[in-house]
Backbone as ProteinMPNN parsed JSONL, in Angstrom:
{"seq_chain_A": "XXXXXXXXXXXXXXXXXXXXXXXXXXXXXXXXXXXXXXXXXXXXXXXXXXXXXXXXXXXXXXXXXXXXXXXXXXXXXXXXXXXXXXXXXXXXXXXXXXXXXXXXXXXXXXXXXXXXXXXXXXXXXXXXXXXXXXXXXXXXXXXXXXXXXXXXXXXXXXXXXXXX", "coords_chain_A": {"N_chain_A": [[0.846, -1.198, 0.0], [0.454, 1.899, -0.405], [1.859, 5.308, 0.814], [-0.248, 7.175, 1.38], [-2.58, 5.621, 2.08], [-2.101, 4.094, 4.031], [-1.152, 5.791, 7.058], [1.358, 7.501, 8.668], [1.464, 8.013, 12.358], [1.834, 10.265, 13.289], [1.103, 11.856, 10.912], [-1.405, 10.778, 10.679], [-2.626, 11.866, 12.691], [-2.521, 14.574, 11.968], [-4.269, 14.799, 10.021], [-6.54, 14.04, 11.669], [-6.624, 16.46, 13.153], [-6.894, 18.455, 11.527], [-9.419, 18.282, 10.226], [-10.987, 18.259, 12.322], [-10.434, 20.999, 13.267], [-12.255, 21.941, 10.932], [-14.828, 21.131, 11.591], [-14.844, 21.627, 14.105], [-15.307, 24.58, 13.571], [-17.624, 24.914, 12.017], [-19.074, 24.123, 13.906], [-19.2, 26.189, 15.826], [-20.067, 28.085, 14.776], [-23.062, 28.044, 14.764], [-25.804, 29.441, 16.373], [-27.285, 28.445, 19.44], [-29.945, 27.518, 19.509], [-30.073, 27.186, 16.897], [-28.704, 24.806, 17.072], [-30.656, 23.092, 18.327], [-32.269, 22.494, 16.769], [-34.698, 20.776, 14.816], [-34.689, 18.782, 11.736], [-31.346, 19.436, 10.528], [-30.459, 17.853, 9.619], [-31.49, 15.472, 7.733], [-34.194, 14.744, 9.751], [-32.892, 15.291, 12.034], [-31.284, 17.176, 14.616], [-28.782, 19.468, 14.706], [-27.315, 19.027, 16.88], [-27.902, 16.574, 17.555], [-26.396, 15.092, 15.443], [-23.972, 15.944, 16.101], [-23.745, 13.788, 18.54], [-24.293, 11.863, 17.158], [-21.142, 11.652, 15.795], [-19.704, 11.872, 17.807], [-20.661, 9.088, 19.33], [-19.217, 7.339, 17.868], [-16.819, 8.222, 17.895], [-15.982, 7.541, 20.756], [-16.625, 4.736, 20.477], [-13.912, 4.286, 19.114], [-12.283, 5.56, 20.655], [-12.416, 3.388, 22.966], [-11.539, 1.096, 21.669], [-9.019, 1.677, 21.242], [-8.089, 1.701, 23.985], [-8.767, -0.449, 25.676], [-7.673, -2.235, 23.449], [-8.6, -3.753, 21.656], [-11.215, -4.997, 19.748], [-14.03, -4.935, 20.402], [-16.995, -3.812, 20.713], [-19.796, -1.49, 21.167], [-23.365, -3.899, 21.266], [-24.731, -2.252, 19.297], [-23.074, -2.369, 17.012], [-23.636, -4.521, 15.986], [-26.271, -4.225, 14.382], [-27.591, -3.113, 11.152], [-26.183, -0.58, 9.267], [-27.815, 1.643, 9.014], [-30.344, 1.327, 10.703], [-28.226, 1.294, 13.266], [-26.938, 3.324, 13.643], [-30.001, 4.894, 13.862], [-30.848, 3.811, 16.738], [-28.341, 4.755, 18.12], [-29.437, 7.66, 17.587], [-31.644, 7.929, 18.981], [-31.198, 7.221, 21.359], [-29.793, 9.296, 22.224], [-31.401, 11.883, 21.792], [-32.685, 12.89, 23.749], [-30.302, 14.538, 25.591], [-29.182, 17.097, 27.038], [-27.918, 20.015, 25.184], [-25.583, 21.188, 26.017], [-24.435, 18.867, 27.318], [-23.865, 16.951, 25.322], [-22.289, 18.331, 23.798], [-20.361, 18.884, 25.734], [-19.41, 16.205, 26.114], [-18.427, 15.432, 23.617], [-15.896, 16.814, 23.093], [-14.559, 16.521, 25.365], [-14.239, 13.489, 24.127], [-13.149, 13.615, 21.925], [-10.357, 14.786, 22.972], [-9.631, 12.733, 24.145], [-9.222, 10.879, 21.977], [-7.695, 11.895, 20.715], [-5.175, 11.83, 22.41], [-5.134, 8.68, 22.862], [-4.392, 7.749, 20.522], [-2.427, 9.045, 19.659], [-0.398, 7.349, 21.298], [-0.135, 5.086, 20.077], [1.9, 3.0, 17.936], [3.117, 3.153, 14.588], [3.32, 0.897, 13.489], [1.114, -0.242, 15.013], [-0.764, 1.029, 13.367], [-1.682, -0.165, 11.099], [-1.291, -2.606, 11.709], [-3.651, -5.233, 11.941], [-3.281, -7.042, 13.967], [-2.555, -6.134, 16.255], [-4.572, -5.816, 17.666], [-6.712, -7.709, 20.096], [-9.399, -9.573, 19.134], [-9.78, -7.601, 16.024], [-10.555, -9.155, 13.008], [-8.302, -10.098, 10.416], [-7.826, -9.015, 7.787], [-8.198, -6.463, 8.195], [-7.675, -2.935, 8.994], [-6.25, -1.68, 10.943], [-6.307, 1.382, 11.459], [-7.476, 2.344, 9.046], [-9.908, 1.707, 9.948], [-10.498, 3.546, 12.048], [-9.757, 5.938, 10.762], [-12.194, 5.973, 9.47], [-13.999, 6.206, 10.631], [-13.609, 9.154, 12.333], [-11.866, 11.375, 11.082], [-12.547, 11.152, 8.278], [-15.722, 10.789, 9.124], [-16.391, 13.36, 9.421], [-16.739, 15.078, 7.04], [-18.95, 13.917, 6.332], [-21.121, 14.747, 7.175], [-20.936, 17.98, 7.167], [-21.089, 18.901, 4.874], [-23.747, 18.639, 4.13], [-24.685, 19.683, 6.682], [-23.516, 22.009, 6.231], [-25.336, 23.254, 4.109], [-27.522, 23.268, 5.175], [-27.375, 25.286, 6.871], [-27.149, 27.494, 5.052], [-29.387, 27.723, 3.402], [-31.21, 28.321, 6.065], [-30.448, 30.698, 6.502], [-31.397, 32.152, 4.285]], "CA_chain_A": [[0.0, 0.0, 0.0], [1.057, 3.412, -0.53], [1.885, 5.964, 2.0], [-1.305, 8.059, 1.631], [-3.23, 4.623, 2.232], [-0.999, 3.803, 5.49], [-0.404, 6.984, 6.851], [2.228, 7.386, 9.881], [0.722, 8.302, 13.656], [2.186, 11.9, 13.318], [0.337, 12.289, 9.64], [-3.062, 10.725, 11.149], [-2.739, 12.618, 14.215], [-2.532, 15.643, 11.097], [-5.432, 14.938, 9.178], [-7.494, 14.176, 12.174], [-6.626, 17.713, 13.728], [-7.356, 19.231, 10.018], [-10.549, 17.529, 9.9], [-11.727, 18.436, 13.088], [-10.704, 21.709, 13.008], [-13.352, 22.527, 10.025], [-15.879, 20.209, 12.363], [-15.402, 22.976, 15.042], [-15.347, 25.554, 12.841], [-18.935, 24.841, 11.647], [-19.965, 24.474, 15.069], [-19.178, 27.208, 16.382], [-20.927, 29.192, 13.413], [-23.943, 27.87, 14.912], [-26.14, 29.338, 17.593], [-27.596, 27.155, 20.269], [-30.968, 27.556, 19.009], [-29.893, 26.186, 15.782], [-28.324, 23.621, 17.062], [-31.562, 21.909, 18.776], [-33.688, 22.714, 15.759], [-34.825, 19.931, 13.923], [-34.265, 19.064, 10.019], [-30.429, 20.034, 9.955], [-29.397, 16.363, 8.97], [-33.008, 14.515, 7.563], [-34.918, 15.089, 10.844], [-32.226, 15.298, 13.218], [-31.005, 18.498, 14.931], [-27.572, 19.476, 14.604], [-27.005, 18.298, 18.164], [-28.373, 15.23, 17.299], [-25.429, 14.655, 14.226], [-22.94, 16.183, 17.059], [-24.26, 13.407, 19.682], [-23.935, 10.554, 16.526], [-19.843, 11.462, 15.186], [-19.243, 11.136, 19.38], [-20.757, 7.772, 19.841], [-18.347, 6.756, 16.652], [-15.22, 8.345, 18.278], [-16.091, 7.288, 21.601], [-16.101, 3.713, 20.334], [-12.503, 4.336, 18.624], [-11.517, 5.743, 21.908], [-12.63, 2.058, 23.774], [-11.019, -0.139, 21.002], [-7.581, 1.823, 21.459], [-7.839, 1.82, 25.532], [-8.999, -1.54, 25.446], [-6.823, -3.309, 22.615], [-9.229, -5.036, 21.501], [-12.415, -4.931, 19.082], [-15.324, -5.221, 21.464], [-17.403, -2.709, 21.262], [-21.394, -1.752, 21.585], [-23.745, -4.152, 20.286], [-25.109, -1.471, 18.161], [-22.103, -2.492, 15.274], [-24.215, -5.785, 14.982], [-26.841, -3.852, 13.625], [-27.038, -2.826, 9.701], [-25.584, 1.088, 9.791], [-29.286, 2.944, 9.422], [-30.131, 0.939, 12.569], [-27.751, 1.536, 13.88], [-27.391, 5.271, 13.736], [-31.312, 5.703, 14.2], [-30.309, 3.544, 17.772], [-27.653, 6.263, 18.515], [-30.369, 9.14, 17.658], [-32.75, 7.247, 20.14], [-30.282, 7.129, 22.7], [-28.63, 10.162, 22.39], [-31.882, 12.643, 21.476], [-32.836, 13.719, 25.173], [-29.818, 14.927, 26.08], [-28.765, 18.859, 26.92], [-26.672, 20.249, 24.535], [-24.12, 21.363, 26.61], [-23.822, 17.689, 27.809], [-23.362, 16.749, 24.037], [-21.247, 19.076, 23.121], [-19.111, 18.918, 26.718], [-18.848, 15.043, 25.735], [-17.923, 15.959, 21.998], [-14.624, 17.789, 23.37], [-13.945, 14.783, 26.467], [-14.308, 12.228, 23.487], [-12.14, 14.015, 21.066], [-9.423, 15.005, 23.662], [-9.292, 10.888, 24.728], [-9.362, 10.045, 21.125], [-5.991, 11.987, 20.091], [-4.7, 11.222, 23.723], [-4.97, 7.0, 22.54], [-3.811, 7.828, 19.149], [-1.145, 9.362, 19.999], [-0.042, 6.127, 22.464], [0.099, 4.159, 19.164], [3.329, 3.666, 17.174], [2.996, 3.281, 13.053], [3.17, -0.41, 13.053], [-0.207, -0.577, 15.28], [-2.386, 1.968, 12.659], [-1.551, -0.954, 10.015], [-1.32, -4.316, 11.909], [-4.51, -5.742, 13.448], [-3.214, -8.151, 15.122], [-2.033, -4.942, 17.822], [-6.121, -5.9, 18.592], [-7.575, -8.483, 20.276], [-10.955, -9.996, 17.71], [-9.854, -7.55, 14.868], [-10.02, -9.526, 11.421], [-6.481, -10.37, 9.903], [-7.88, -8.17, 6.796], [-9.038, -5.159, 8.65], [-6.692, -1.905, 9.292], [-6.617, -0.29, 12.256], [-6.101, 3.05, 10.855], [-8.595, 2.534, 8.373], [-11.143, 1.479, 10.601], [-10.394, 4.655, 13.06], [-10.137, 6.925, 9.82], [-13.441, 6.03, 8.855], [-14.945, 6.605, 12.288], [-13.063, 10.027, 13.067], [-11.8, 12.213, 10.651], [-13.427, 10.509, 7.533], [-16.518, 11.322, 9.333], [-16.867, 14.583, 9.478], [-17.228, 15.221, 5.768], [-20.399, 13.208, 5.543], [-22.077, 15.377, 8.113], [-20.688, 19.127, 6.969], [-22.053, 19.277, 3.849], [-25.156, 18.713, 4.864], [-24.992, 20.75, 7.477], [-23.808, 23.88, 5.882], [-26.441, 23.268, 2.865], [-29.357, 23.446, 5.914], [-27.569, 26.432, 7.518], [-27.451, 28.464, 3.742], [-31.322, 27.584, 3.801], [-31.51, 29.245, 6.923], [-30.253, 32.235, 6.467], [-32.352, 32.622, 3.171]], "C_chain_A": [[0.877, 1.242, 0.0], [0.941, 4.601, 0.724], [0.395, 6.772, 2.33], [-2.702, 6.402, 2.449], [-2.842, 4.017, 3.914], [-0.296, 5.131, 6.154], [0.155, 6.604, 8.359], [0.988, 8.064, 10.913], [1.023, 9.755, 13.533], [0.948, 12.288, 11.836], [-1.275, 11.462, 10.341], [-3.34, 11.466, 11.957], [-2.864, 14.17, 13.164], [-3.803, 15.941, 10.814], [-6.444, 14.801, 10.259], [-7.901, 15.983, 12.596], [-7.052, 18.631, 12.717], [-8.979, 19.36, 10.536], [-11.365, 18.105, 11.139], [-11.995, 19.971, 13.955], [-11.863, 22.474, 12.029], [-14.266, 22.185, 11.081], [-16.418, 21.646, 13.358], [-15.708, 24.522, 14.654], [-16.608, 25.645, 12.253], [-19.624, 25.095, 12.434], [-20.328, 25.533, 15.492], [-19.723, 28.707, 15.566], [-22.509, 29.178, 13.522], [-24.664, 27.994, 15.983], [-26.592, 28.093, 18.215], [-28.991, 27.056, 20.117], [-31.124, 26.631, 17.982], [-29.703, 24.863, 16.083], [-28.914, 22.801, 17.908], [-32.735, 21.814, 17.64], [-33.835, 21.453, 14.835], [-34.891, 19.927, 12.203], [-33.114, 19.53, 9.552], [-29.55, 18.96, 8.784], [-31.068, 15.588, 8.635], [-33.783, 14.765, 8.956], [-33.881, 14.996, 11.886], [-31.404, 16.904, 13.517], [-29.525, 18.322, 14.678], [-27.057, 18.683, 16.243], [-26.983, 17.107, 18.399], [-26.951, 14.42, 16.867], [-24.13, 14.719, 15.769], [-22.452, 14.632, 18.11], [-23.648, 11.929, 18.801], [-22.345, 10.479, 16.071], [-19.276, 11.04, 17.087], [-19.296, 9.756, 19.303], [-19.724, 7.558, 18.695], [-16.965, 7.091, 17.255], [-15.356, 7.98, 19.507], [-15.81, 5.325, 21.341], [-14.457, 3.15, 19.968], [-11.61, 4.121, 20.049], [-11.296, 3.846, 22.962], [-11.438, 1.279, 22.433], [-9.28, 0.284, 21.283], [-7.096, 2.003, 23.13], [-7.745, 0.466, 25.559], [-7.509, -2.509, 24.63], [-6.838, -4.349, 22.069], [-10.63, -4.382, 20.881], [-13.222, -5.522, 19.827], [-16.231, -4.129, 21.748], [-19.018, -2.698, 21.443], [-21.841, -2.83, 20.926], [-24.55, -3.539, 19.491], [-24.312, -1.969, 16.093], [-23.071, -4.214, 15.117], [-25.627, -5.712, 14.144], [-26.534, -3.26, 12.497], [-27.032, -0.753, 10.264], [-27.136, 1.656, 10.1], [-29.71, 2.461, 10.61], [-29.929, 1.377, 13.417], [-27.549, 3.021, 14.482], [-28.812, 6.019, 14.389], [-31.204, 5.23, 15.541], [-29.897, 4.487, 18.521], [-28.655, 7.287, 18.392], [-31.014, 9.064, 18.876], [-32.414, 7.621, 21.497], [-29.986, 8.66, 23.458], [-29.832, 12.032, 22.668], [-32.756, 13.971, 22.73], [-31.925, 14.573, 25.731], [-29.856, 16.789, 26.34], [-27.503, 18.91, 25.222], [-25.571, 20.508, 24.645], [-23.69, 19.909, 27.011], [-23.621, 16.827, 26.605], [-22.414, 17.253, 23.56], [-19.766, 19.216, 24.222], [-18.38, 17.436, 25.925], [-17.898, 14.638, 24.36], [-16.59, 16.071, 22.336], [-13.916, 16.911, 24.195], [-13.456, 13.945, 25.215], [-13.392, 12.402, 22.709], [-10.338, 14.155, 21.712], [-8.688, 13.357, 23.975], [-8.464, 10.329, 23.273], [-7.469, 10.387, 20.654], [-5.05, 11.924, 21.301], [-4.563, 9.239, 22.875], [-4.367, 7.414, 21.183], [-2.641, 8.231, 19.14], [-0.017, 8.155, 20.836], [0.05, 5.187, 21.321], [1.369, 4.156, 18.267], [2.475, 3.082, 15.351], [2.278, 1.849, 12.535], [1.429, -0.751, 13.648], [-1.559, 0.077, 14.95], [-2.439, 0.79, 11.255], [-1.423, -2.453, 10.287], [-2.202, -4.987, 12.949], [-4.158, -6.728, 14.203], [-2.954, -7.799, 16.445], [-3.427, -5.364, 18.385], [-6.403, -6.791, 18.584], [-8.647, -8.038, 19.014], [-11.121, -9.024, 16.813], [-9.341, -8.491, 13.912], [-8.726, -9.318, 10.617], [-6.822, -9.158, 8.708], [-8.255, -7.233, 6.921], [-7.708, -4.414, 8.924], [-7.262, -1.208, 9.896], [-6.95, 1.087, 12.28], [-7.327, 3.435, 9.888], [-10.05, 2.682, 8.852], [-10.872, 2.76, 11.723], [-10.5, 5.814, 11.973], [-11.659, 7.121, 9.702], [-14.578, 6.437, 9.903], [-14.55, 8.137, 13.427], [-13.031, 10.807, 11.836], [-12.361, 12.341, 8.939], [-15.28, 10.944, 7.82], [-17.394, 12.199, 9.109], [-17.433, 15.119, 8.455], [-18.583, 14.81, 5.228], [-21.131, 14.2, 6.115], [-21.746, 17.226, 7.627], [-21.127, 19.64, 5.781], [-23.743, 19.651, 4.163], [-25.574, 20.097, 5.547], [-24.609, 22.113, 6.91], [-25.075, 24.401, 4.738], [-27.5, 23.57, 3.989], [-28.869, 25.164, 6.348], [-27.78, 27.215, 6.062], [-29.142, 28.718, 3.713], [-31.497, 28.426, 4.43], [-31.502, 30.799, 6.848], [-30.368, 33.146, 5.181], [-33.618, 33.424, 3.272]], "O_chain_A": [[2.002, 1.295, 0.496], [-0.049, 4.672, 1.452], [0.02, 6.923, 3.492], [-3.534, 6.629, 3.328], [-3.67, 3.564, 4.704], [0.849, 5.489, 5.878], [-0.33, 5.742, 9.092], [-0.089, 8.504, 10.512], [0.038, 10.444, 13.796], [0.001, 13.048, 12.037], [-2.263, 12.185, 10.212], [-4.515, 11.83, 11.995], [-3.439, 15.044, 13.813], [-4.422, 16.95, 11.152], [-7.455, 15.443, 9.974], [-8.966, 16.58, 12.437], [-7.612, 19.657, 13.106], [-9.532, 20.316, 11.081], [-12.52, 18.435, 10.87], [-12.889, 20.282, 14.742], [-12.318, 23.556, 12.402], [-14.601, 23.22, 11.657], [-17.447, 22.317, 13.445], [-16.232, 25.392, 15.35], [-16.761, 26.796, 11.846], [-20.573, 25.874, 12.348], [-21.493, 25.92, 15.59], [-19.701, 29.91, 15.824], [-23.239, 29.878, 12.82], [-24.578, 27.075, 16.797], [-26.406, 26.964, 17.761], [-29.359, 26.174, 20.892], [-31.874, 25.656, 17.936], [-30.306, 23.919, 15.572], [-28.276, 21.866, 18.391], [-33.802, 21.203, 17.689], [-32.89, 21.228, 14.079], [-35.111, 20.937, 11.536], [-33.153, 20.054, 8.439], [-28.728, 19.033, 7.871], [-31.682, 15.195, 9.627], [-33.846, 15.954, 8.64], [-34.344, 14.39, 12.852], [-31.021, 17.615, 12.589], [-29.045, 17.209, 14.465], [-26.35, 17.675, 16.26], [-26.274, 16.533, 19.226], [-26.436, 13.501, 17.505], [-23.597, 13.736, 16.283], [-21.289, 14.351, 18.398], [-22.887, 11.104, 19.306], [-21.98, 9.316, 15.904], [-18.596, 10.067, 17.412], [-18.252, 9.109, 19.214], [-18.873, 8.093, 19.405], [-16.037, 6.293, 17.123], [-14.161, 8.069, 19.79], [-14.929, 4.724, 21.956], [-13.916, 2.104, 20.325], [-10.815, 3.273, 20.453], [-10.263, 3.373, 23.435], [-10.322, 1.035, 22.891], [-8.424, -0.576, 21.489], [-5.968, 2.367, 23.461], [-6.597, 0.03, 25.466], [-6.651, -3.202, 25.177], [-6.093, -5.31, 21.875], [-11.124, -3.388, 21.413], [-13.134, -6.745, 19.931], [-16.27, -3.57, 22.845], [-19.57, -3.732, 21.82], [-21.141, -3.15, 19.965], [-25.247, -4.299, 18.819], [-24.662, -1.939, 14.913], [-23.016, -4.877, 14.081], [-26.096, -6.626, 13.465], [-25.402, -2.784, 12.422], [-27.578, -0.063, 11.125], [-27.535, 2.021, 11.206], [-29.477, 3.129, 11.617], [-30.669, 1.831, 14.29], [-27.947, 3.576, 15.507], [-28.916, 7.058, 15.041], [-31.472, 6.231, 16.205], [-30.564, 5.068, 19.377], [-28.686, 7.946, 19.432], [-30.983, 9.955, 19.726], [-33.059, 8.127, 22.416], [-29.96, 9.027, 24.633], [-29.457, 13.003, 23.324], [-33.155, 15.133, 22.661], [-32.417, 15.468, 26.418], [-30.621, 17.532, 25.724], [-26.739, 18.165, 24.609], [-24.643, 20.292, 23.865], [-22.47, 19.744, 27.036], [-23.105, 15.755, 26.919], [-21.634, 16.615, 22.853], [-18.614, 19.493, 23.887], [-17.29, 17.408, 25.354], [-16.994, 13.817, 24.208], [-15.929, 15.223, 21.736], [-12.791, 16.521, 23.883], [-12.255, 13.673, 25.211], [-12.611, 11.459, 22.587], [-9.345, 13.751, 21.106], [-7.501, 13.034, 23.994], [-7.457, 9.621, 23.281], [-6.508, 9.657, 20.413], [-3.877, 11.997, 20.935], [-3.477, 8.965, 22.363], [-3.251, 6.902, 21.271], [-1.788, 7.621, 18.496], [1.195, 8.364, 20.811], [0.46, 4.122, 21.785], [1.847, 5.225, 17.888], [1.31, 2.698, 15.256], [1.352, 1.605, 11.762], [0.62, -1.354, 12.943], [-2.675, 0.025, 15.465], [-3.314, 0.994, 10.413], [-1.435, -3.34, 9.434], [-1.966, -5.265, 14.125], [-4.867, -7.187, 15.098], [-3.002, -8.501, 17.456], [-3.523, -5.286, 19.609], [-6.559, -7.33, 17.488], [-8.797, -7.03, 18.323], [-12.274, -8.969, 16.384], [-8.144, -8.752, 13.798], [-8.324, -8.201, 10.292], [-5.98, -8.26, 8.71], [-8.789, -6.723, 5.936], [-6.684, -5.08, 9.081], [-8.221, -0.444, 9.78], [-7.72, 1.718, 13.004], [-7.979, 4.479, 9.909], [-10.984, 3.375, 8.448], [-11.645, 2.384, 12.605], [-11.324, 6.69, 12.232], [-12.242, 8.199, 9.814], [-15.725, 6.87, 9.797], [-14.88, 8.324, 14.598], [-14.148, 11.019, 11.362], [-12.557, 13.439, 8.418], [-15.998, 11.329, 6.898], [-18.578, 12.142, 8.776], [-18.526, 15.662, 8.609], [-19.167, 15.134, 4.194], [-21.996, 14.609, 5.341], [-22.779, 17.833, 7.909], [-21.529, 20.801, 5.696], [-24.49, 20.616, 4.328], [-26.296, 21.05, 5.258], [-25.259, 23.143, 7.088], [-25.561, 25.522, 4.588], [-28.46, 24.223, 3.58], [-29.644, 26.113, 6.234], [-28.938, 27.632, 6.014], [-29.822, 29.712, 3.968], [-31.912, 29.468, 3.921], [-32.304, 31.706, 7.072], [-29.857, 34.238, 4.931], [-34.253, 33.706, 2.256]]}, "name": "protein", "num_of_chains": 1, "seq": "XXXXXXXXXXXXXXXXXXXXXXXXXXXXXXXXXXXXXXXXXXXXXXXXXXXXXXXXXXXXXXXXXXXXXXXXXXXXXXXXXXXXXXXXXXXXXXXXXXXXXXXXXXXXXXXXXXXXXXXXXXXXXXXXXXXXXXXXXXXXXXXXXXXXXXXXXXXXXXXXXXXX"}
């Protein structure tokens, strides 16, 4: 594989901090009004979306404390499921206690990521019950800074709306 495909712990530890810079950079463009209002993501408030990229880095965070693939059984449901699960779960909360947890979860996440050397973003076998054909890195990309992109579009297309 090629370096962009395998990237080092210093260059993931990059692109996450990129990545999650824009993330906060959206947020914070958004009162707190907005961000309980429903319809920013298909019927879910922005707080909501906030509440669902957590539970996803919050699991990251467990698999790299841990050392070991074990996580909710939510992942044995198919993704929409799963996600509408997380909404379920997650849709009572405050927003400050979403958005405190947001900042905990993120802080943990490049805290464990950082505690990893090169060889264990590319060799599952660093994890207990990950799959010989699975990548660590890949599977933490896709659940962290990979993320964010699905949800920011979106979301700036509802705020433009808004402020039509």
């Amino acid at each position: 594989m090629d370096e962009q495909a395998q990237p080092s712990v210093t260059q993931f530890l990059e692109k996450l901090r990129a990545a999650r810079t824009e993330w906060d950079a959206l947020l914070q463009g958004i009162s707190s009004a907005q961000m309980v209002e429903l319809g920013a993501y298909g019927n879910w408030s922005v707080k909501d979306v906030v509440a669902h990229v957590t539970w996803y880095e919050r699991e990251m965070v467990d698999l790299l404390r841990e050392r070991r693939l074990d996580g909710s059984d939510l992942w044995l449901l198919p993704h929409t499921e799963r996600n509408e699960a997380i909404y379920r779960e997650n849709r009572s909360r405050s927003l400050d206690d979403v958005l405190g947890e947001a900042k905990q979860v993120y802080e943990q996440l490049v805290a464990q990521v950082q505690k990893l050397s090169d060889e264990d973003l590319h060799n599952p076998a660093r994890f207990a019950n990950m799959p010989e054909d699975w990548v660590p890195g890949e599977m933490l990309a896709d659940n962290s800074y990979r993320h964010y992109p699905d949800h920011i579009t979106e979301l700036r297309e509802w705020l433009e709306k808004q402020s039509v």
